[in-house]
N, C-alpha and C positions, 0 to 999 in steps of 0.2 A: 172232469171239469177243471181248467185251466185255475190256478191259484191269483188271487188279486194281493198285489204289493205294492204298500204304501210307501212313498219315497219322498220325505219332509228336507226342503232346503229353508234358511233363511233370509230367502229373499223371493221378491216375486220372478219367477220363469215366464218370459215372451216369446221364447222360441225354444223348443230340442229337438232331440234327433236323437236313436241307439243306434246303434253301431249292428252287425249281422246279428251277432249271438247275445244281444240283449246285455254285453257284462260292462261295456261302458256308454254315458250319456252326456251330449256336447247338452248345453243349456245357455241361454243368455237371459244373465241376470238384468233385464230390462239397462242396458247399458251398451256400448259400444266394443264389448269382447264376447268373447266366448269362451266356457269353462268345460273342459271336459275331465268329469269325471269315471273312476273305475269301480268296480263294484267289489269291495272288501266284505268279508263276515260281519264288520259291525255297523255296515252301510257302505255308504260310498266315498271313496278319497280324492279329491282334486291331484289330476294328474298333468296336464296343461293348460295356459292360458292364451286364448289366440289372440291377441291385438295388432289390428292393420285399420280398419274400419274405425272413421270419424264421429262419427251419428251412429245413435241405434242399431241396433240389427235385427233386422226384421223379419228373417227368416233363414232357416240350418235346414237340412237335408245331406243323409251319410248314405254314400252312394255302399250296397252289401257288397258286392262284388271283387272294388276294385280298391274299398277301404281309403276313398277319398271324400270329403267332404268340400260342400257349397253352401258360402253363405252370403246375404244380401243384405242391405243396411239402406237406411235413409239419404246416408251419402251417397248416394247414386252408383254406388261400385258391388260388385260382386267380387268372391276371391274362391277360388280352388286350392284345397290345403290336400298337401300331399305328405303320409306319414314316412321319413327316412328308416324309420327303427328308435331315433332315437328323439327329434322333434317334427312338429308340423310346418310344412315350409308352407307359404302361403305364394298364388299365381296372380295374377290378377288379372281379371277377364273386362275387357272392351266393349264397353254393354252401348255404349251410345243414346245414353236418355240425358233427358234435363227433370228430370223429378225424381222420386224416391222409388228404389228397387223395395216391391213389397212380396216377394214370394218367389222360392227359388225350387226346382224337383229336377233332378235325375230323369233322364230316359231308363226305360226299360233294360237297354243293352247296356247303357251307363257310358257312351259316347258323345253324349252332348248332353246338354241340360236346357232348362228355358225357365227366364227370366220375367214375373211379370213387372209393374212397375204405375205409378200415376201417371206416366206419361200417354198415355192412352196407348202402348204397345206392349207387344212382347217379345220378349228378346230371346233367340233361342241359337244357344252357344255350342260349338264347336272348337276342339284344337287343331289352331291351323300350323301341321307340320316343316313347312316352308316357315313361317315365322315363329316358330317354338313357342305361342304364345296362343289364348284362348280369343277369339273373336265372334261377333254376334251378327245375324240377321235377323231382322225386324219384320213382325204379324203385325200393320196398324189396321186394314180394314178386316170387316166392321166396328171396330170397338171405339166407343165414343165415350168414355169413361175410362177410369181407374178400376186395373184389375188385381182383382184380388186373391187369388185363388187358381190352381193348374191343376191339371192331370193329364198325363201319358197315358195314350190307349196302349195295349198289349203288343201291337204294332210296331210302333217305335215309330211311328211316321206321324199319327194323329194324334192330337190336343186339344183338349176341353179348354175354356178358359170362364172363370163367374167373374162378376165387374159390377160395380156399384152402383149400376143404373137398373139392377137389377134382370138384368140377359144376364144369358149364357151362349 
């Protein structure tokens, strides 16, 4: 049976994410950064701090893979942080909404990601190699709400999405 680990910060957590092997955790202290921490013998030590993002952030997701990380915020923006070795360079991906990005996940393959968002869509991101830069297409129908919540089927193709009007 797998061991249960308590892990006490002083502050309220709105969003994390670990990393593949569990040894570091991005977290957002209910605020418009993100902190990731590393895992030391006498807890954890604040190793980066990410700030790009205006508003809140409302949502992290650590792609295992590819060891990039996605995050989404109230300010309507998404960013793709890429680790050099030595900092987190942060992308900034073209989401195309007028409301607040509220949940960001990883594809399966870790090639694109989707964005949901109050704007009644979802945004699901791709890097487009021609402009060296991350750009989105938009799911609006059916959804007639704010959604809040995603998943990648196994696929890489299909997506769940739940939404406040309570569908899915």
């Amino acid at each position: 049976m797998a061991v249960l680990n308590q892990h006490t910060f002083p502050f309220c957590v709105t969003a994390h994410a670990f990393n593949s092997d569990q040894t570091k955790v991005a977290v957002c202290p209910n605020t418009n950064e993100v902190q990731i921490y590393g895992k030391s013998t006498g807890g954890w030590t604040l190793e980066h701090t990410l700030r790009e993002h205006d508003l809140q952030v409302t949502s992290i997701d650590w792609a295992p893979k590819t060891n990039r990380i996605v995050t989404c915020s109230q300010d309507k923006n998404a960013y793709v942080w890429n680790y050099d070795g030595q900092a987190w360079k942060p992308t900034l991906v073209h989401l195309r909404i007028n409301r607040a990005a509220t949940f960001a996940k990883w594809s399966p393959n870790e090639d694109k990601f989707a964005v949901a968002s109050g704007a009644r869509c979802i945004s699901v991101c791709y890097f487009g190699e021609d402009n060296d830069w991350w750009v989105s297409k938009h799911i609006k129908k059916p959804l007639t709400s704010t959604v809040l919540c995603l998943d990648w089927h196994p696929n890489n193709v299909l997506l769940a999405a739940g939404s406040a009007d309570m569908k899915a």
